[in-house]
C-alpha positions in Angstrom: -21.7 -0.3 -4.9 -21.5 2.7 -2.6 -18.2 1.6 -0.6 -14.7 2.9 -0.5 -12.7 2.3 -3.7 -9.8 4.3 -3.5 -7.8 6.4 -1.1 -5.9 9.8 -1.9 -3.3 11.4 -0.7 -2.1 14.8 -1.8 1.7 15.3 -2.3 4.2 17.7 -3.2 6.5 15.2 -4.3 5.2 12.0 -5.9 8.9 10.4 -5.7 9.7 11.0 -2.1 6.1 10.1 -1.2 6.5 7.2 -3.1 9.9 6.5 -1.5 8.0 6.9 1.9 5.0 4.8 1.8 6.8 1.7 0.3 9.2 2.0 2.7 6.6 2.1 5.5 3.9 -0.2 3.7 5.2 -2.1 1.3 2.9 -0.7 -1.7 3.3 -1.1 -4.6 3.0 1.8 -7.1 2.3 2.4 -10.8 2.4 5.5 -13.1 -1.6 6.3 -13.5 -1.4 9.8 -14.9 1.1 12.6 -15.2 0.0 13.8 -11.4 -0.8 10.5 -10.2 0.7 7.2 -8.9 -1.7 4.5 -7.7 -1.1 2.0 -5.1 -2.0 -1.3 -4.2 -0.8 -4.3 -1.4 0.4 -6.6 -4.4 -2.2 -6.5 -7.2 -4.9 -4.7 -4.9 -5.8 -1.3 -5.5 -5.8 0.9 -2.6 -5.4 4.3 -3.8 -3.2 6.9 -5.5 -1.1 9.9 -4.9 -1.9 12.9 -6.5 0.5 15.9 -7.2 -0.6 19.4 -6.1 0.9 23.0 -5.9 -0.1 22.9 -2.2 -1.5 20.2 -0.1 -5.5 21.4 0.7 -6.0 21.5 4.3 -9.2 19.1 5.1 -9.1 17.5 1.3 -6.0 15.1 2.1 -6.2 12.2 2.4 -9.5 12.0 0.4 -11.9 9.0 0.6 -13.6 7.6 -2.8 -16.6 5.6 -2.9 -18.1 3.9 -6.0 -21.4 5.0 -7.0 -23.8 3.8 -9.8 -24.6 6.9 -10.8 -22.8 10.2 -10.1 -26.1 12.4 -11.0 -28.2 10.4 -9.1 -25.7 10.4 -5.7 -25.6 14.5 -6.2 -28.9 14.9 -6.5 -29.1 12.6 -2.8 -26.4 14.5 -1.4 -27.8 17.9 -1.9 -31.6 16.9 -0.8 -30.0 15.9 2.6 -28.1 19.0 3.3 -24.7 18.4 1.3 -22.9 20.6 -1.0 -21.3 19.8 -4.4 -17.7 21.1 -4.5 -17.0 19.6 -8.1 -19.7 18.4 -11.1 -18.9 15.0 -13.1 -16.1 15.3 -15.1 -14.6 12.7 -16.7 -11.4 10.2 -15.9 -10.0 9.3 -18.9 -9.9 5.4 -19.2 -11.3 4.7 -16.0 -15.0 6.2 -15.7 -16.4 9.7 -14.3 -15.7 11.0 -10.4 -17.1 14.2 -8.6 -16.9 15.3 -5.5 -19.0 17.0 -2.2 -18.7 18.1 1.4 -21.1 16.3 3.8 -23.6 18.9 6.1 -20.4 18.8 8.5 -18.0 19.6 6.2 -16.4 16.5 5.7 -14.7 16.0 1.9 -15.7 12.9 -0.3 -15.4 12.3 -3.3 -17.5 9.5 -5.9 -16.5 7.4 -8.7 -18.9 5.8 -11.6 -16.6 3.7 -13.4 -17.0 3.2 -16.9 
C-alpha cells in the first residue's frame, strides 16, 4: 500500500504512441478503455496511455500510487499543505482514483482498487 502502481502518459495518438514505446521497450499493450491502452513488461503492469485533446503541461507522465482509502489520503494531503485537483470518482471495473498537487506543485494521482 501507498507505492507506485501505475504510470501515465498522455497522448495524442494511442496508435503511434503505441507504435513507439514497443518499439523502444518492448511493452506490451492491451485495449483498457476507449481512451486508454495499458502496458506491462510481459504480464506486469506498468501503466497506460491515455488519449487527450491536448497533452497538459506538468500532468504527463503522471505517477499513481495505491492507497487504502482515497478519503482518508485527501484528507492527509490537504492537512499538510496539498491541494485536491480531482474528488473520487469511480474506474469502472478496477476501483476508485483521484488526484492532487503536492505544496510544490507536483501532480499525483491515487488509486483504491476495488
Amino acid at each position: 500500500m501507498n507505492t507506485v502502481c501505475h504510470i501515465e502518459i498522455q497522448t495524442l495518438d494511442l496508435d503511434a504512441s503505441e507504435t513507439f514505446y514497443k518499439g523502444v521497450f518492448g511493452w506490451t499493450f492491451k485495449a483498457f478503455m476507449p481512451t486508454m491502452r495499458v502496458f506491462g513488461v510481459g504480464d506486469t503492469h506498468v501503466g497506460g496511455l491515455m488519449l487527450v485533446d491536448q497533452i497538459q503541461a506538468g500532468r504527463s507522465p503522471s505517477v499513481w500510487l495505491q492507497v487504502a482509502s482515497i478519503e482518508e489520503t485527501l484528507a492527509r494531503v490537504e492537512a499538510f499543505g496539498g491541494k485536491v485537483v480531482s474528488g473520487k470518482s469511480e474506474v469502472p471495473g478496477t476501483g476508485w482514483s483521484a488526484d492532487f498537487e503536492d505544496p510544490e506543485g507536483n501532480y499525483v494521482g491515487i488509486v483504491e482498487f476495488a
